[in-house]
C-alpha positions in Angstrom: 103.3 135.7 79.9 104.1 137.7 77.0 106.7 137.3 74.3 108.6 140.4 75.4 108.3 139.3 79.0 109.7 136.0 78.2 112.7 137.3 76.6 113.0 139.5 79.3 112.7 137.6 81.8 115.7 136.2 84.5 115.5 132.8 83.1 116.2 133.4 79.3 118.8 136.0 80.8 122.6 135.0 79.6 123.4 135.0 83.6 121.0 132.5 84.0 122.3 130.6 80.9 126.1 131.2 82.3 124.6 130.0 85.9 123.2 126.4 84.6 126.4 125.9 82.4 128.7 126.5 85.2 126.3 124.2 86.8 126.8 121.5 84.0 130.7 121.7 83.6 131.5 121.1 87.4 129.0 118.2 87.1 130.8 116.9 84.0 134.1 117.6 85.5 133.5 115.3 88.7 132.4 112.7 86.1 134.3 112.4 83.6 137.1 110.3 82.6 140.4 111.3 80.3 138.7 110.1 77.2 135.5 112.7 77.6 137.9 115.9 78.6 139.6 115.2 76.0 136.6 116.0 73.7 135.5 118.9 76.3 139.2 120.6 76.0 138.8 120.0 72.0 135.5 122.1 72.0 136.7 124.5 74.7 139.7 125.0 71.8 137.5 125.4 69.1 135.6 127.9 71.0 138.0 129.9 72.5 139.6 130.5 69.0 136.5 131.5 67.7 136.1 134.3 70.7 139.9 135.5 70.1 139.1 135.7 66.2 136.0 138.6 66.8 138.0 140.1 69.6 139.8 142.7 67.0 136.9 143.0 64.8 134.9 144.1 68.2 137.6 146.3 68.8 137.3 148.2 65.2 133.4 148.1 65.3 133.1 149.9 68.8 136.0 151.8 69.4 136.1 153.5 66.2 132.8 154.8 65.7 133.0 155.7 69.3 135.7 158.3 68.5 133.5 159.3 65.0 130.9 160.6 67.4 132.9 162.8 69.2 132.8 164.8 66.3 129.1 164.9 65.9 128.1 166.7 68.6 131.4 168.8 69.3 130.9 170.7 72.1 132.2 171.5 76.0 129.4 169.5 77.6 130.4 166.5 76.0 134.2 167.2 75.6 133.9 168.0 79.3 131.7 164.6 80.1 133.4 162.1 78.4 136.9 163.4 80.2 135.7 162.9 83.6 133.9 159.5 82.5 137.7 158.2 81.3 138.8 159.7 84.8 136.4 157.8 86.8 136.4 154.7 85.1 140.5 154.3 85.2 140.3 155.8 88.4 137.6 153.1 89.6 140.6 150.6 88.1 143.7 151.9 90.0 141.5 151.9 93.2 140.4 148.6 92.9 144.3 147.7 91.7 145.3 149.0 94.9 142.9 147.2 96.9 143.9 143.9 95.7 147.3 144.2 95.9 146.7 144.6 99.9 143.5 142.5 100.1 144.4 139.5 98.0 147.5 138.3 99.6 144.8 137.3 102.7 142.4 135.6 101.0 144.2 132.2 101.4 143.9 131.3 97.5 145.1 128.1 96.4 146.9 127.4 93.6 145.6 125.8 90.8 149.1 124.1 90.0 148.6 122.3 93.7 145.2 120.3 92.4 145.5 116.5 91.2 144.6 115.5 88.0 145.9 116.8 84.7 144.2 117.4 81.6 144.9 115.6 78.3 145.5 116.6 75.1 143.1 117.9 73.1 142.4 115.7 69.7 143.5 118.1 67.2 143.8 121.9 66.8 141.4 124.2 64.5 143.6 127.4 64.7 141.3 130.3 63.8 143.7 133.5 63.5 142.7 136.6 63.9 142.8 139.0 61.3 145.2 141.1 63.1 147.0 141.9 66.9 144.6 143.3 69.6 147.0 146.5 70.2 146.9 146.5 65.7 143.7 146.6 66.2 143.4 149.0 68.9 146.1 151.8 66.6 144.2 151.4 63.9 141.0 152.1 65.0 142.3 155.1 66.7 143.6 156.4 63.8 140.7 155.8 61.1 139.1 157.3 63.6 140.6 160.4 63.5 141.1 160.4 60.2 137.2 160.6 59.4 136.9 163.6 61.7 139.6 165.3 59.9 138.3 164.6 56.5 134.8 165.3 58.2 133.5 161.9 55.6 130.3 161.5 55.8 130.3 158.2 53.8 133.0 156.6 56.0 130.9 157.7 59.4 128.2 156.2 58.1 129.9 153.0 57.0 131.4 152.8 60.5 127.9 153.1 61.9 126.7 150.0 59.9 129.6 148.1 61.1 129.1 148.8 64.4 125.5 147.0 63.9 126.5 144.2 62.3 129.4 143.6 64.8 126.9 143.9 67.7 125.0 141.4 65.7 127.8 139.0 65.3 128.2 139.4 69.0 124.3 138.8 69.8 123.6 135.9 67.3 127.3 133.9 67.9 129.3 134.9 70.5 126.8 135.4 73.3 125.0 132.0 72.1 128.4 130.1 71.8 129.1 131.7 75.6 127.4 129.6 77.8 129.0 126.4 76.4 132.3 127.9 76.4 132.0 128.5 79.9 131.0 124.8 80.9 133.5 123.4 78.7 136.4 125.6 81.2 134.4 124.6 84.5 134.3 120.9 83.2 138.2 121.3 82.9 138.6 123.1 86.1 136.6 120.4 87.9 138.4 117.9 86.5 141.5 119.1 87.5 140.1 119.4 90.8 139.8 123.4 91.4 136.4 124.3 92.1 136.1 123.1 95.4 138.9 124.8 97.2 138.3 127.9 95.1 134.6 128.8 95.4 134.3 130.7 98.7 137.5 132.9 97.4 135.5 134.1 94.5 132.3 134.4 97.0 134.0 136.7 99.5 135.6 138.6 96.1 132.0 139.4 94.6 131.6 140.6 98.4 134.4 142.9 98.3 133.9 144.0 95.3 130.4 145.1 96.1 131.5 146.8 98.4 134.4 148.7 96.3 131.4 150.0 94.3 129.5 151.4 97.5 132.6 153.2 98.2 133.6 154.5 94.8 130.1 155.5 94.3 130.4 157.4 97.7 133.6 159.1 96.2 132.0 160.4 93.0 129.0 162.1 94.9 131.7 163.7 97.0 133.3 165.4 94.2 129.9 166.1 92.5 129.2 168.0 95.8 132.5 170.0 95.8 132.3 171.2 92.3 128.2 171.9 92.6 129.2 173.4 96.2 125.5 171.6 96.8 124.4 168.7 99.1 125.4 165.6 96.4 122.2 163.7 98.7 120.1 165.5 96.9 120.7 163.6 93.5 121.5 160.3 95.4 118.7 160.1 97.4 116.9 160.0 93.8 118.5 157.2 92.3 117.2 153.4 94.7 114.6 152.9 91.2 117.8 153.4 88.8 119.8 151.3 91.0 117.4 148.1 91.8 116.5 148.6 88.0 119.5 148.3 86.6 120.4 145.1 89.2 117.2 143.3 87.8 118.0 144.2 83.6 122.0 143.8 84.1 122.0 146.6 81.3 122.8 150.6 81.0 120.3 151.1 78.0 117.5 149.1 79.4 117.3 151.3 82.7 118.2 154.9 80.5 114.8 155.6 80.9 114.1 155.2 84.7 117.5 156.8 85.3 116.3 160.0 83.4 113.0 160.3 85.5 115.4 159.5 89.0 117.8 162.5 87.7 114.8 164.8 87.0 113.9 164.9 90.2 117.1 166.4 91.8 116.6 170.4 91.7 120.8 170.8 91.5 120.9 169.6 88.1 120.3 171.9 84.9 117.8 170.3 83.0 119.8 170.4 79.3 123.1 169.4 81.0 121.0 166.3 82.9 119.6 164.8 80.6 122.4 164.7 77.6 124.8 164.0 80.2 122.8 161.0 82.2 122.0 159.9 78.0 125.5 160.2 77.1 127.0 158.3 80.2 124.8 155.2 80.1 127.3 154.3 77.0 130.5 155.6 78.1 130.5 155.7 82.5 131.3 151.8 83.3 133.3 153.0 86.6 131.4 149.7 87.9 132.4 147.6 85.5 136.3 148.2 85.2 136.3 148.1 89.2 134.8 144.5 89.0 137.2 143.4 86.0 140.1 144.3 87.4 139.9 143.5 90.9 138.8 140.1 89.3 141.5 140.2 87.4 144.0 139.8 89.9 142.3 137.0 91.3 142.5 134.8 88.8 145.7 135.4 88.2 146.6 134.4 91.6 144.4 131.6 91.2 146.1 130.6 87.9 149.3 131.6 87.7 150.6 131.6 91.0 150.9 135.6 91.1 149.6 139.1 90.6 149.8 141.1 87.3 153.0 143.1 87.2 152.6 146.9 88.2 153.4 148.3 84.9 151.5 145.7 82.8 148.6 146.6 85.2 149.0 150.4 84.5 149.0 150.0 81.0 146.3 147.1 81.2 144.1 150.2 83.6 144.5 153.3 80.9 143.5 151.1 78.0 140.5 149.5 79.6 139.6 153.2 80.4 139.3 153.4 76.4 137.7 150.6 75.8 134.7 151.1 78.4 133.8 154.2 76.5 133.5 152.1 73.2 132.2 148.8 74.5 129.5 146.9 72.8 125.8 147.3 75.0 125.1 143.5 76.1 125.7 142.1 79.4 129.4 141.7 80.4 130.2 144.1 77.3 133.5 145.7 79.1 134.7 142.4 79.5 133.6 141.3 76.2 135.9 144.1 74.4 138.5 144.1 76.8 139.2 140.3 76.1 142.3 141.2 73.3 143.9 143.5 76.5 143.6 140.6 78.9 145.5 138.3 76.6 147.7 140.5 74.6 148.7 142.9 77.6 148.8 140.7 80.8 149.2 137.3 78.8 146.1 135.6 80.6 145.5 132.0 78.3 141.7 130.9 77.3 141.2 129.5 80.9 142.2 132.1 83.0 139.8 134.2 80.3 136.8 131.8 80.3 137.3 132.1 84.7 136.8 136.3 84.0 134.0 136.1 81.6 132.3 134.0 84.4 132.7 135.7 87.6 132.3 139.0 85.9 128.4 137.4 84.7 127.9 136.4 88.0 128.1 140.1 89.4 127.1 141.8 86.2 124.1 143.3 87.5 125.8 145.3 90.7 128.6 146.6 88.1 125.6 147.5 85.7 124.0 149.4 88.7 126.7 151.2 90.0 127.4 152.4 86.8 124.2 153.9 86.1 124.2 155.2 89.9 127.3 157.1 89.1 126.0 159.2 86.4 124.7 161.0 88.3 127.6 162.3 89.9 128.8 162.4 87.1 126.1 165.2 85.9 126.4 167.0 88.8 130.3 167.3 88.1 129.6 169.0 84.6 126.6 170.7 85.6 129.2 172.4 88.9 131.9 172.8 86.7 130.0 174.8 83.7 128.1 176.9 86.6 124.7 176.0 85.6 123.3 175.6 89.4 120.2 176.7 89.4 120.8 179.4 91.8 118.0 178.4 94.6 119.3 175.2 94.5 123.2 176.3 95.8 124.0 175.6 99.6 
């Protein structure tokens, strides 16, 4: 085997890495006595203050280049694409908001504040604080934004550019490395308390349903691409089975660009130019997959945690800021959640647990989000391609 094939392959993958160190926590957690969680909660501390501190720098990095480059290429076809990508994607949210507030209720979930054993204090407390508020963050990255498309500054735009690399380094090189222990120091905790058990086939059936949720929002998408192409939608999904098992098998949008592009050729309703910028352009900014996943999740573990479900109104506003921030998230597996981390603490006050118990489930489905979002680009290009009226005209119904 290769070098590239080893570093690609499932084993060196961070879900198989999040996999073994779930593995390795509840073992620890069974285990362990008051003395040893005590060190385990003091490097879980450590840890999660570390992931909170990047959390507005990632915010700055990715959101605010991402508004640069809407500049760059100024146009309709974009305008027009990245609109109906923040539709979908907060759309995708509201459905899957809707669906747990009826499905959840059933699932039998047992609190966490019913198990036995209670963790100890940690040792001591690094504090590591951020450099500024998630929603600071969020304002001001908005607004430099905008401010280097109205002062059209070259300089600044590429500035922003080379901190958007070294960010994505940062999050490579450290966060994704520090990740996996992270999550075993939580499932240590959560074993120790005596959680895991009684709360495993809950999150089984929920990566069920939210499969599921993708099937059907996928289904939606195509319908809509239909309407506006006023052509059969089957004859750009019946295209995309390679996309979709490739994108299952890589867990990432870049890494199946390429098959995706030779799936969406194939399809005779789509304007070549429109495709294939569109198709480009959405493997970045259409995570209608993703945001289903995160916030159906989301709901769980809050049920699981804290007794109850996110308020309405803090789960609006929670929906049409993820929206933004799946358009600018960083590319590496479980990046929504990754830059959504500052929403899910600041704006529906989840603690490092509940946040360590998203980042994990979310890995452990990665790969379906990953697919369904590359699967609905191409709904997504027929959308645009209906809506400019660039049909080819043998190919209309």
């Amino acid at each position: 085997m290769s070098k590239a094939e080893r570093k690609n392959s499932f084993f060196n993958s961070l879900l198989f890495k999040l996999m073994i160190a779930i593995a390795i926590g509840i073992m620890i957690g069974n285990f362990a006595n008051e003395s040893a969680i005590q060190v385990i909660s003091t490097i879980k501390n450590i840890l999660s203050n570390l992931i909170n501190y990047i959390v507005p720098i990632i915010i700055l990095a990715f959101i605010t280049p991402a508004i640069v480059s809407l500049n760059e290429n100024a146009g309709i076809v974009l305008s027009l694409t990245l609109i109906i990508c923040y539709i979908s994607s907060v759309g995708a949210a509201l459905f899957s908001f809707i669906s747990g507030t009826v499905i959840i209720p059933h699932l039998n979930i047992v609190n966490s504040t019913e198990a036995g054993r209670k963790i100890p204090e940690i040792l001591f407390q690094l504090d590591i604080p951020s450099i500024m508020p998630v929603m600071t963050a969020l304002v001001t990255a908005i607004l430099i934004g905008l401010s280097v498309i109205w002062t059209n500054s070259q300089t600044w735009a590429n500035l922003l550019k080379e901190f958007n690399k070294m960010v994505l380094e940062i999050v490579n090189r450290v966060i994704i490395k520090v990740l996996p222990f992270y999550i075993a120091t939580t499932f240590a905790e959560l074993s120790f308390e005596g959680v895991i058990l009684s709360q495993f086939p809950v999150f089984i059936k929920v990566i069920l349903i939210v499969i599921i949720g993708h099937y059907i929002w996928l289904a939606l998408l195509y319908a809509l691409g239909g309407i506006f192409s006023k052509t059969n939608p089957m004859e750009v999904l019946k295209h995309y089975p390679p996309a979709y098992v490739t994108a299952i098998g890589t867990m990432s949008s870049a890494a199946t660009l390429s098959v995706a592009l030779q799936c969406s050729a194939k399809a005779k309703t789509l304007d070549p130019k429109i495709r294939d910028f569109v198709v480009s352009l959405c493997s970045n900014t259409h995570l209608c997959g993703s945001v289903l996943t995160e916030t159906f999740f989301i709901m769980v573990v809050s049920q699981v945690l804290y007794e109850t479900l996110p308020s309405t109104g803090k789960m609006i506003l929670f929906i049409l800021l993820l929206g933004i921030f799946a358009i600018g998230a960083p590319g590496v597996p479980g990046g929504t959640v990754m830059a959504s981390l500052g929403l899910i603490t600041s704006v529906l006050g989840f603690d490092s647990t509940g946040t360590a118990l998203i980042l994990s489930i979310f890995a452990l489905q990665d790969s379906f989000g990953t697919a369904c979002n590359i699967t609905g680009d191409g709904a997504i290009a027929l959308m645009v391609t209906g809506l400019l009226g660039k049909v080819p005209e043998k190919a209309r119904a």
